[in-house]
Phi, psi and omega in degrees: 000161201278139152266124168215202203258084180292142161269357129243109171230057155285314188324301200291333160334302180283343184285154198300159160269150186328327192272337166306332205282180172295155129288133180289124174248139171224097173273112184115117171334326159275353165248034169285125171253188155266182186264002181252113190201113183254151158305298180259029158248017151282305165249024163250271197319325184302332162291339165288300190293359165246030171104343198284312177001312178275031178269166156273101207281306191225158181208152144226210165203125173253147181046020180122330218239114186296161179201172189229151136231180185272191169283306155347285194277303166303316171310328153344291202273326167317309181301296191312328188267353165311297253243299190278353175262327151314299212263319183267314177260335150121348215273146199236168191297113183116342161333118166303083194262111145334135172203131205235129162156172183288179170303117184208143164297006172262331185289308180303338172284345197293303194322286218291295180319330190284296168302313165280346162303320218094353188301193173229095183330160131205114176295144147248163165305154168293335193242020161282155199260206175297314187296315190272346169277323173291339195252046152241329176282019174257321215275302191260053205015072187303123165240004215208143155191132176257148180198153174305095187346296228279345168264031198281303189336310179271061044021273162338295199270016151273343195271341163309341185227027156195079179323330188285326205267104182306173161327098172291132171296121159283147173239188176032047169234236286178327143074025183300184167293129195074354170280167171296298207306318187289330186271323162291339142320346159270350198261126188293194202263357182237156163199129208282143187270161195287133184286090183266178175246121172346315192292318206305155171256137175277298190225166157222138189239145162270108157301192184294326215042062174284333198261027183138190181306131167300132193250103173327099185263132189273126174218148212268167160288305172325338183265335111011285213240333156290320157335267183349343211218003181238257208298302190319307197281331197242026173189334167286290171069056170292208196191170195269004167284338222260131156307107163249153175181147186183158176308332191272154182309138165289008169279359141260155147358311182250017145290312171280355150273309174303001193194022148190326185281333199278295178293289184344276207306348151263003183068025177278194206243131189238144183271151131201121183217170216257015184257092235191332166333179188275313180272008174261327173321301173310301191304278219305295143003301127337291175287344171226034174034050169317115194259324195249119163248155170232131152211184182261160210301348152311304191267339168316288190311288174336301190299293185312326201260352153240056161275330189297319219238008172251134163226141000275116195338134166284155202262098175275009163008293184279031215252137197231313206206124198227108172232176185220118207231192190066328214204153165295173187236113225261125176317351182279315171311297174318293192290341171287344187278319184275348166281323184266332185234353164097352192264170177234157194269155173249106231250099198223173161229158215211183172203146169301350182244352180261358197031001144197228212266150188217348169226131181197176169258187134230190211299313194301337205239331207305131177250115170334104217104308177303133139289319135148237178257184142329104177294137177310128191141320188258165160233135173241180155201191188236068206257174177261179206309326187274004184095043197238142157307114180260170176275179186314161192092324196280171131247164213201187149313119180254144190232121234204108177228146173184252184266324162248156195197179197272095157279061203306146132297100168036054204245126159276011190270024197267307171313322140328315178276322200260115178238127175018066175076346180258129162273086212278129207284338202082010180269158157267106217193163199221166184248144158260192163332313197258010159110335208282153199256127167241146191265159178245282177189171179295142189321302206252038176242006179282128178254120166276119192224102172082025225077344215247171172225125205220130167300089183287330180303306158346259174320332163320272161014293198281293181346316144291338169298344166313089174336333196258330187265121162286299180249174175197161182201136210247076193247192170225125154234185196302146171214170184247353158286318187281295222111287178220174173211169187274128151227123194296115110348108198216119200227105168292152163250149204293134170123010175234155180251135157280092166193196227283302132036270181305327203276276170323326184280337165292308174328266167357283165329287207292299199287004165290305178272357175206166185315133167327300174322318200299321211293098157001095194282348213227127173218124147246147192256138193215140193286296166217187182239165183291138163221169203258169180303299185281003163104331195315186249199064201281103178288358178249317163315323188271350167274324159314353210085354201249000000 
């Protein structure tokens, strides 16, 4: 790795030792990066200097009321807040900054500033609480934070018990004396990005931690910008015409590629507004003629099936490219979405340590069931418990390498993920005949019943195909004859009873379609079911019970 003269070097400090990491692969004329490379002066500055400036970058809405900025006007507010983290706030190169709030074109200039300081990003969710804020700025010595006036409060009321952390600036308040916005207003309009090294860490994303302590994934600018040069060019393939907008937070990953690094790098124009249900998606669509969205396989479904019943139909006109991450995508979810708007989804899987998608389709190569191949960039395989390639058919580990890979921040859980160079995601996935990649279910979410090993998304799958079910969620809990058994989670669509009745008849219904074995032993009726902020499907809460 490059040395260079850092002025905080916990990130690097902190990094996996050489013989822990992935192998790196950069195949291909486009991932030649150089070794000196900042994020935003790749996909900011560079539109400036070829002229570009007055395209429109970002649009929101205040009070109702929509508004844009250019490239410009964001290369602006980006300098100013680089000026004010530097000049003001204190901040050296490698420096952590917290950065809190919904999708907003101000968080996204937060970001952008962070990057042209040098700092090192790390999102939070909006609706985490003290307990869960304190344990990501101790993981990650935090020193710097920007956050959203209106989501300040556990902040405040964390800093007491984490001394590394300055006085954070607020935004998107009152823009009062002591705001960002007032400190930057003081501040001129230019700044040079800070000259990083590829190698540098760019961001750190926090997994969820449903399973434990939440795990820092570290990723360089160079990782940033090979995202950038892989699944968008050989399977999204937008264009600087193209509109973006979708649900997941840019604090996560597959938000901040889908709905800023990815449209920045053609230079197209991204919505970010802070309303993202499933019944907000259509107007917001509608209404800034959106052409690409990304959301999850939840809200797809939810929409087609009351696309039939809104009048007046909405004018989706523009909407071109539909894509879908977090979770699997169940063929029923495909096909009611392409039954209802004519689109086909473009259906990929991606990991927070890998940062975004790496085996996918486009609409044209797409299969039902299927996730699809290999993103140019990447290599997958298929191994067994001991690390051996199994052949087609088989299901296994599913495993990955290439241009980005897994950096635990000072994590032994590094050893789990990274096996003889390959990253194993925790999915379970099988290759069929023809190369294409199916997902089975997550490594420890496989219900072992008798002998047998059953996939609950499989069964999901069939379940939605059922005229009567809108959701449905798929677990194993303890049976004492079995080991475990399948048990369905079932959220009806309106005008059906849940009762024994119904129950036999999903039964039924599944062992019509799949092995006999396979058929839920277990139907519980449920008003809804637990999702993550991004829609995912929490399978450990419906094995808790909850």
């Amino acid at each position: 790795m490059t040395e260079t003269a850092h002025l905080d070097t916990f990130a690097r400090d902190n990094l996996p030792p050489q013989a822990a990491l992935p192998e790196f692969i950069f195949e291909g004329p486009q991932l030649q990066l150089p070794p000196r490379l900042n994020v935003a002066a790749e996909l900011l500055d560079r539109w400036l200097e070829q002229g570009q400036g007055e395209r429109i970058a970002l649009i929101g809405e205040r009070d109702g009321q929509p508004f844009s900025w250019t490239y410009s006007e964001l290369h602006a507010r980006a300098c100013r807040i680089a000026r004010v983290l530097v000049e003001r706030m204190g901040l050296v190169t490698g420096n952590r900054v917290l950065l809190r709030g919904a999708n907003t074109p101000m968080y996204a200039a937060c970001w952008l500033g962070v990057m042209k300081a040098g700092g090192i990003a790390v999102g939070s969710m909006p609706l985490l609480r003290e307990r869960e804020l304190k344990a990501i700025i101790d993981k990650a010595q935090i020193t710097h934070a920007l956050c959203d006036a209106r989501i300040a409060d556990a902040l405040h009321a964390v800093r007491a018990e984490c001394p590394q952390l300055r006085a954070p600036l607020l935004f998107n308040g009152d823009e009062a004396a002591g705001s960002l916005e007032a400190e930057m207003a003081a501040q001129p309009a230019h700044f040079q990005s800070v000259d990083t090294a590829a190698d540098d860490t760019a961001l750190i994303a926090f997994t969820s931690g449903t399973t434990g302590v939440p795990k820092g994934t570290m990723h360089f600018h160079r990782d940033v910008i090979a995202a950038c040069r892989c699944w968008p060019v050989h399977v999204l393939r937008a264009t600087a015409a193209d509109r973006f907008f979708g649900s997941p937070p840019l604090a996560f990953t597959f938000g901040l590629g889908g709905l800023l690094m990815f449209p920045l790098s053609v230079g197209a124009s991204v919505v970010l507004v802070e309303r993202t249900s499933p019944e907000a998606l259509l107007p917001t669509i509608e209404r800034h003629r959106v052409s690409v969205c990304f959301t999850a396989p939840t809200s797809y479904r939810m929409i087609a099936l009351a696309l039939p019943q809104m009048s007046p139909q909405p004018d989706l006109s523009s909407l071109r490219k539909c894509v879908s991450a977090g979770e699997a995508l169940p063929a029923a979810t495909r096909l009611l979405w392409k039954q209802a708007t004519g689109i086909e989804i473009i259906d990929g899987i991606g990991s927070t340590e890998l940062f975004h998608i790496f085996i996918s389709a486009d609409e044209a190569h797409s299969r039902p069931g299927a996730t699809g191949v290999p993103v140019p960039g990447y290599r997958a395989c298929i191994l067994d418990d001991e690390g051996r390639a199994l052949p087609p058919g088989q299901v296994g580990r599913l495993a990955v390498k290439g241009p980005t890979g897994c950096k635990y921040l000072a994590d032994e859980r590094q050893a789990v993920y990274v096996h003889q160079g390959w990253n194993l995601t925790g999915d379970a996935y099988l290759v069929d005949a023809d190369g294409y990649y199916v997902y089975q279910a997550r490594t420890d979410d496989m219900i072992i019943t008798g002998g047998y090993n059953i996939a609950g998304p499989e069964i999901e799958s069939v379940l939605l195909q059922h005229p009567a079910v809108a959701e449905c969620g798929v677990v194993g809990i303890p049976d004492e004859a079995r080991g475990q058994i399948a048990k369905a989670f079932v959220v009806l669509k309106p005008g059906f009873k849940g009762d024994d009745a119904l129950v036999k008849t999903l039964q039924d219904f599944c062992k019509q379609t799949i092995a006999a074995y396979k058929y839920p032993r277990a139907v519980e009726f449920r008003d809804t079911l637990p999702r993550t902020e991004t829609g995912k499907l929490q399978r450990f809460r419906l094995r808790q019970g909850g």
